[in-house]
C-alpha positions in Angstrom: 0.0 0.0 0.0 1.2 3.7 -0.8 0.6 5.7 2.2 0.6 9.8 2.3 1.3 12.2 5.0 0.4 15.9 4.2 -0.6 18.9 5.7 -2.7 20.3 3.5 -2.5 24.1 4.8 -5.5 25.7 5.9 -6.0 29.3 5.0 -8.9 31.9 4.8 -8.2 33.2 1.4 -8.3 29.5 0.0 -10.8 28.7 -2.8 -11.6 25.2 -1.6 -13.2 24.0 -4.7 -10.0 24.8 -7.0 -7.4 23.7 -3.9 -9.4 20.1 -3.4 -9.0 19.6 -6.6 -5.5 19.9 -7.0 -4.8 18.1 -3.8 -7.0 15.2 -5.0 -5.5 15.0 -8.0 -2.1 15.1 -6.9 -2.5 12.0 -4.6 -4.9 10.6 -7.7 -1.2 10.9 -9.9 0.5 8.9 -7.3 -1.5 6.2 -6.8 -1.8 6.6 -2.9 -4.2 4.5 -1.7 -4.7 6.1 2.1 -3.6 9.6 3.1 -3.6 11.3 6.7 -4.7 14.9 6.2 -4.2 17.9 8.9 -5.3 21.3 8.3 -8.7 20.4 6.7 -10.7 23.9 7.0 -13.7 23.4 9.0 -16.2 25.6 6.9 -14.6 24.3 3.7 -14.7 20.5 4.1 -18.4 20.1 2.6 -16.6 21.3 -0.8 -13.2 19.7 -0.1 -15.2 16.6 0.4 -17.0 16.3 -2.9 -13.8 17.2 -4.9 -12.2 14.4 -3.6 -15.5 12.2 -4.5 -15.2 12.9 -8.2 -11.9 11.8 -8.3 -12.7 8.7 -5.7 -11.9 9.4 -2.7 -13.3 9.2 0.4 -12.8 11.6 2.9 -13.7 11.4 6.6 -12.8 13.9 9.1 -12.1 13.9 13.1 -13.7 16.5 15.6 -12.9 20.1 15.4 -11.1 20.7 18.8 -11.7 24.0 20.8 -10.2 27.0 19.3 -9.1 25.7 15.9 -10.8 26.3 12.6 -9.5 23.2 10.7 -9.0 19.4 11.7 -7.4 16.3 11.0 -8.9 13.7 8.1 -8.2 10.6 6.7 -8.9 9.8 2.9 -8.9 6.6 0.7 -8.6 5.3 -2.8 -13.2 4.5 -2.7 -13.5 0.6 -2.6 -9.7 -0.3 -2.2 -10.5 0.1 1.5 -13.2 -1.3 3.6 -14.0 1.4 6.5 -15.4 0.5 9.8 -17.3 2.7 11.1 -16.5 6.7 10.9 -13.4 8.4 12.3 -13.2 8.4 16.3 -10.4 11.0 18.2 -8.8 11.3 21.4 -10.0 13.7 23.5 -7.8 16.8 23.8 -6.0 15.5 20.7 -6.2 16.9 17.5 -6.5 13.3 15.3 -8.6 11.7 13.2 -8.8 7.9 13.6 -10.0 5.4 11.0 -10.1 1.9 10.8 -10.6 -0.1 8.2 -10.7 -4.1 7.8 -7.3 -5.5 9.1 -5.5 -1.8 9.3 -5.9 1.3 11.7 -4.6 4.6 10.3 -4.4 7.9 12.7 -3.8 11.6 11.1 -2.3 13.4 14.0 -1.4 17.3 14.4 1.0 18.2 17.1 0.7 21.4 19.1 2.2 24.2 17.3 5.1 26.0 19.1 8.5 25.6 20.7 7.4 26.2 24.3 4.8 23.4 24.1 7.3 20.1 23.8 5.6 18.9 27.2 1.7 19.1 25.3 3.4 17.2 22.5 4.9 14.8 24.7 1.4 14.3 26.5 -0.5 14.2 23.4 2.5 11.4 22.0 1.4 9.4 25.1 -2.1 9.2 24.4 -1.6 8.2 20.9 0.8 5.5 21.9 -1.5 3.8 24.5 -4.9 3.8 22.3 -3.8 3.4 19.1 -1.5 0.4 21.0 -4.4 -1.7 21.7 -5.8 -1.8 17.8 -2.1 -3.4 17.2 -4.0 -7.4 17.6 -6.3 -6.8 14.9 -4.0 -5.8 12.6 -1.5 -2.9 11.2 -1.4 0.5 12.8 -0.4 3.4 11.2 0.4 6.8 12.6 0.8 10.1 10.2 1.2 13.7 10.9 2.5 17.0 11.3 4.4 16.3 15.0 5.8 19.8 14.9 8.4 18.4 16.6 11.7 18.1 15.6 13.7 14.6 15.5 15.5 15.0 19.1 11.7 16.3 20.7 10.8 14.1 23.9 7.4 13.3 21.6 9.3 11.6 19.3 11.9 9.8 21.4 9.1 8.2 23.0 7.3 7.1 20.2 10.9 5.9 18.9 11.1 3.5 22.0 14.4 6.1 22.9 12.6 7.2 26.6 9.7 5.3 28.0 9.2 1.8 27.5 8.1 0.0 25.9 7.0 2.0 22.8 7.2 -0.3 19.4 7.2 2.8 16.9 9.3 2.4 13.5 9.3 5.9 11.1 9.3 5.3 7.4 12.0 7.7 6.7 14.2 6.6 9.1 13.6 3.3 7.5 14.7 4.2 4.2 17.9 5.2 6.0 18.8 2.7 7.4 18.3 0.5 4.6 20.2 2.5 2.5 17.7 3.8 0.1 18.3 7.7 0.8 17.7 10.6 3.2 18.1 11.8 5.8 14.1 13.1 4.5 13.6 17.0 4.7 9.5 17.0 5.6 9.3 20.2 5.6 10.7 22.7 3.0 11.6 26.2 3.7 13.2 27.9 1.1 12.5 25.5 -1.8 9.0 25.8 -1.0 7.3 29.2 -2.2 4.3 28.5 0.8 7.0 27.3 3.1 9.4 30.3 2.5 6.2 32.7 3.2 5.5 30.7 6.0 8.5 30.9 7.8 8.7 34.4 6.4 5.7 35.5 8.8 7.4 33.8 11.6 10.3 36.1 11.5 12.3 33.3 10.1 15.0 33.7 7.4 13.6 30.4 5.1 17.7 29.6 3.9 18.4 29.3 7.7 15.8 26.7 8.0 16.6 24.2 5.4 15.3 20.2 6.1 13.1 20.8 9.1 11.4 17.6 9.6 8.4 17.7 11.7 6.3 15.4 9.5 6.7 11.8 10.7 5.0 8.0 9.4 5.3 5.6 12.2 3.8 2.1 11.9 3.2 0.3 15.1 5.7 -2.9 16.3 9.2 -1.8 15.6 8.2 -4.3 12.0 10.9 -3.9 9.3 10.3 -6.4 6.6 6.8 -7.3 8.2 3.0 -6.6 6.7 2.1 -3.3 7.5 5.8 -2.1 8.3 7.6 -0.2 5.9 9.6 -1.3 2.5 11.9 1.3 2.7 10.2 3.5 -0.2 9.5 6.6 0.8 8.9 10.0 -1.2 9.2 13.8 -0.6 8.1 16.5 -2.7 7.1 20.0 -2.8 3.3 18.8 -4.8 1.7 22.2 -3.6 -0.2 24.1 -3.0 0.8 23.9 1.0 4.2 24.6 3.0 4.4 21.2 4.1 6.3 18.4 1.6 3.7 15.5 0.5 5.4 12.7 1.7 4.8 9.3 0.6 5.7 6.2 1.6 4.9 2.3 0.7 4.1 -0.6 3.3 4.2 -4.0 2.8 0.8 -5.7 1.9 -1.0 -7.9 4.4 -0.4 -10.5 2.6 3.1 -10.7 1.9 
């Protein structure tokens, strides 16, 4: 399966009908067959929605947490996956959670900002121990913009580097360790136009910022070479229209 990760970038003076289509048709192109989605606009999901219908996808969001305008969703190739039942969350946890028959697959945005590694690390916590118990029926897949950086307490943890026992492997760091490329800049400031601006309105000079990763895949059960763990292929492109990379990468089926 071909797996996406992409934060879709939420702003007010998007036309949604125009952007949903060039989002859908960019993962259409690829072939993905599942993709966690964060910054879905709340008031333009209804439109994003049937743009990605008419090119077959699905789309199903998670709840809109207090003070945010957009949310976390999870789409798929319609048919190739068999849903059960619509997306749950964590309370307190901006997610979307969908599972489908034999495969559980979480889009997860991290709380922005560098003074709030302790939320991240809390909200890392609850993700481990409920997504955790879907591991016996089958693969579990976790997705997101972290906003963390690689050394970030959040992601130690979930790298089984701090607390155990976490069982965590990261498709890029995967595809490093076998060789096939990297290390995997997630985010892209100053190749990016959107990510340059972005980082732009932080104050941020973009050519001082080059390769932040804070866009992870982790699979659940430390599972190289296993179904549902990665192959080691894994993609990174500036598709646009966003300031985030889509970032693609391929698990092994369930039945190999």
């Amino acid at each position: 399966m071909l797996i996406a990760q992409w934060n879709i970038l939420n702003r007010a003076s998007d036309g949604w009908e125009a952007k949903g289509a060039v989002l859908a048709d960019a993962l259409v192109r690829r072939g993905v067959d599942a993709a966690c989605l964060q910054e879905v606009p709340a008031d333009g999901l209804d439109t994003l929605t049937a743009a990605f219908a008419e090119r077959g996808l699905t789309l199903a969001a998670g709840r809109l947490r207090q003070g945010r305008t957009d949310l976390c969703a999870v789409c798929w190739r319609t048919g190739a996956l068999e849903p059960v039942g619509g997306p749950s969350s964590i309370p307190g946890v901006d997610c979307a959670i969908q599972t489908f028959e034999g495969l559980t697959v979480c889009s997860y945005h991290g709380a922005w900002g560098a003074f709030r590694q302790r939320e991240r690390l809390d909200e890392a916590r609850l993700l481990d121990v409920r997504l955790s118990r879907r591991a016996a029926k089958g693969p579990v897949l976790l997705c997101g913009d972290f906003n963390a950086m690689p050394g970030e307490p959040a992601i130690r943890l979930l790298s089984g580097l701090t607390e155990a026992p976490t069982f965590w492997t990261e498709a890029q760091d995967t595809a490093v360790m076998l060789g096939m490329g990297g290390p995997y800049p997630t985010a892209l400031p100053g190749t990016s136009a959107e990510a340059a601006a972005t980082a732009r309105s932080q104050g941020l000079e973009p050519s001082l910022v080059p390769g932040r990763r804070i866009d992870y895949m982790f699979s659940y059960g430390w599972n190289h070479g296993r179904p549902g763990g990665w192959t080691g292929n894994v993609s990174v492109e500036d598709a646009g229209p966003s300031d985030h990379a889509l970032l693609t990468a391929r698990t092994l089926d369930q039945d190999a």
